[in-house]
C-alpha positions in Angstrom: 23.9 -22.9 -14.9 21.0 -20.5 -15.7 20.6 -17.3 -14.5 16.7 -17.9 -15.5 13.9 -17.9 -13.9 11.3 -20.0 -15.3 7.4 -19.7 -14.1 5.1 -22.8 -15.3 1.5 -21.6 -15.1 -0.1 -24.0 -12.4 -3.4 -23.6 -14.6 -5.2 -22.6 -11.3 -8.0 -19.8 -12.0 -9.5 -17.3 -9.3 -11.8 -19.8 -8.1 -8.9 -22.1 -6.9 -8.5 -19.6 -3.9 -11.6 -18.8 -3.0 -11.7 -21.4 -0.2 -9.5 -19.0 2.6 -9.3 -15.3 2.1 -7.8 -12.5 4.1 -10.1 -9.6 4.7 -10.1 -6.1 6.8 -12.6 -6.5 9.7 -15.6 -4.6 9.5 -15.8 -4.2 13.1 -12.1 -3.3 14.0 -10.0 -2.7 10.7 -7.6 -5.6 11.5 -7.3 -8.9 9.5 -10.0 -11.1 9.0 -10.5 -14.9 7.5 -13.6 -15.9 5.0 -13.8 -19.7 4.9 -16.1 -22.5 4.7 -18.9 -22.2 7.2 -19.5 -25.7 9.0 -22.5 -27.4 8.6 -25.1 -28.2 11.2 -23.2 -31.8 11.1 -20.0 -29.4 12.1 -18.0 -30.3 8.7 -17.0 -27.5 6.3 -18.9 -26.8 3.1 -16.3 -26.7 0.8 -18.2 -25.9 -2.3 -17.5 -22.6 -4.4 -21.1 -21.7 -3.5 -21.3 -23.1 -0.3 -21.6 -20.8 2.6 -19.1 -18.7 4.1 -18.2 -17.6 7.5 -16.2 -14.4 8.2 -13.8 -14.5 12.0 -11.8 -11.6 13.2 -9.4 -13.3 15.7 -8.7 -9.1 17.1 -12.5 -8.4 18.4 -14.4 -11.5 18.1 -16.2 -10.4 14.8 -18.6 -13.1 13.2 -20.8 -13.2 10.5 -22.3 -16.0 8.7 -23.2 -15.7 4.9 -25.7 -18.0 3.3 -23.7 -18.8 0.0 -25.2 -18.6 -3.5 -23.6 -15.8 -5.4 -20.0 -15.3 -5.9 -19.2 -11.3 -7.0 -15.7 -11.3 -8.3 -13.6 -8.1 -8.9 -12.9 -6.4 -11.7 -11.8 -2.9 -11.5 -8.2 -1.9 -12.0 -8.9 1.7 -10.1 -10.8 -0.2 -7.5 -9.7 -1.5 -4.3 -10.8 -5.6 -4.3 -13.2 -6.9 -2.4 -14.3 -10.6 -0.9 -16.4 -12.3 -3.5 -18.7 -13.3 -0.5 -19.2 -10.7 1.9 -18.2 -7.7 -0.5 -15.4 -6.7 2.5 -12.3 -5.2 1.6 -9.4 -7.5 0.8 -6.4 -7.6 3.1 -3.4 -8.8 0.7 -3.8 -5.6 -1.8 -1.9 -2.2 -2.9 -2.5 0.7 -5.5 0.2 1.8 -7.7 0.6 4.6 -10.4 -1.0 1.7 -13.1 -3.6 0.0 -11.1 -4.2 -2.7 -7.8 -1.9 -5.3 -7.0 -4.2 -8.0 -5.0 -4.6 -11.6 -3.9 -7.5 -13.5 -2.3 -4.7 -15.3 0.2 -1.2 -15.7 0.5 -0.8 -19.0 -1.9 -2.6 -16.8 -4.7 -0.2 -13.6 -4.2 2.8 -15.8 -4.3 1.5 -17.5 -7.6 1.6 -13.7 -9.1 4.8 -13.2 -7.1 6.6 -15.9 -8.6 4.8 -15.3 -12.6 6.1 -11.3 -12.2 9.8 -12.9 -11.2 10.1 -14.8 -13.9 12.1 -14.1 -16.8 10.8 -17.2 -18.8 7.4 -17.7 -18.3 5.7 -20.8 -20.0 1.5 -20.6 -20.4 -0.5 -23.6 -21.0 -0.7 -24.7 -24.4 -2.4 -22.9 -27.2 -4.6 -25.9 -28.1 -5.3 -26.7 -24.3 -9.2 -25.7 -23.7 -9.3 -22.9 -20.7 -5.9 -21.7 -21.4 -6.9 -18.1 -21.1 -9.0 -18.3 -18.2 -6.1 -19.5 -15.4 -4.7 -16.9 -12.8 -1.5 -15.4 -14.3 -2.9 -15.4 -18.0 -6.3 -12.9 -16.8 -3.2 -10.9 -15.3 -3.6 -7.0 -16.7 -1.2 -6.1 -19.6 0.8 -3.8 -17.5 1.8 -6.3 -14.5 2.8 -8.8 -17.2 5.6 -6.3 -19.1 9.1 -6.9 -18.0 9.5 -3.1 -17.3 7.1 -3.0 -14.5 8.5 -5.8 -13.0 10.1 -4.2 -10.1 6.8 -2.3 -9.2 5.0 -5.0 -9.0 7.7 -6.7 -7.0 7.8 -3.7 -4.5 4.0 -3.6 -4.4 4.0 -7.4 -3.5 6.6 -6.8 -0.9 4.4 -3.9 0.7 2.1 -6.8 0.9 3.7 -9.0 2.6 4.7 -6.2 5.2 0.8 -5.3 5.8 1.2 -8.8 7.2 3.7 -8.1 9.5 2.4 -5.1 10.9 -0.9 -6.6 12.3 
């Protein structure tokens, strides 16, 4: 039996999780969702440009955004930010190299599972999109084996943020 583990990239890019992200509150600090805003017709847009509604559960918080323009991160130093509201993410932590973030929990457990993994296996070289999925746009440093434990510990202060709310 193999001691192994192996990671097949999913070929899912930052877009894929876009539909449900975990945000701090603008009104009380605590976690927030961004989804799909219904419709007049009360259904969901689900489009990567359709609009977006923000709900704190804690203080009632809501704030409808009309869609259009999707603003993704990408500073290192930076904290992340919701591609539609521009609101702080929830699911992040800084460490000595850079931020450690997700967009939800699916997306952090993607990374969580990439960092894990002692044999990782990308999409094809001849396969069109190949460097544009999730874990291959990962930065150098959370892809090296020797700041795999960081990363891990960083992932697991994630998951505790969670747990504290």
């Amino acid at each position: 039996m193999s001691t192994h583990r192996r990671f097949r990239d999913p070929r899912r890019t930052k877009y894929d999780f876009l539909t449900s992200v975990l945000v701090h509150c603008p009104g009380c600090g605590k976690v927030a969702h961004v989804g799909p805003a219904p419709d007049p017709s009360g259904v969901p847009d689900q489009r990567l440009y359709g609009r977006r509604r923000l709900v704190c559960r804690s203080c009632g918080l809501v704030r409808n955004g009309s869609g259009g323009a999707v603003a993704l991160h990408r500073d290192r130093h930076a904290p992340a930010t919701d591609p539609h509201f521009a609101v702080r993410l929830w699911l992040q932590t800084e460490t000595r190299h850079g931020w450690v973030w997700a967009y939800n929990l699916e997306h952090l457990d993607v990374i969580r599972r990439f960092v894990q993994a002692s044999l990782r296996e990308g999409v094809p070289w001849h396969e069109q999109g190949r460097r544009m999925t999730v874990v291959a746009r990962l930065p150098a440093w959370m892809q090296q084996a020797k700041n795999r434990d960081e990363v891990l510990r960083a992932i697991a202060r994630i998951h505790a943020s969670l747990l504290r709310t």
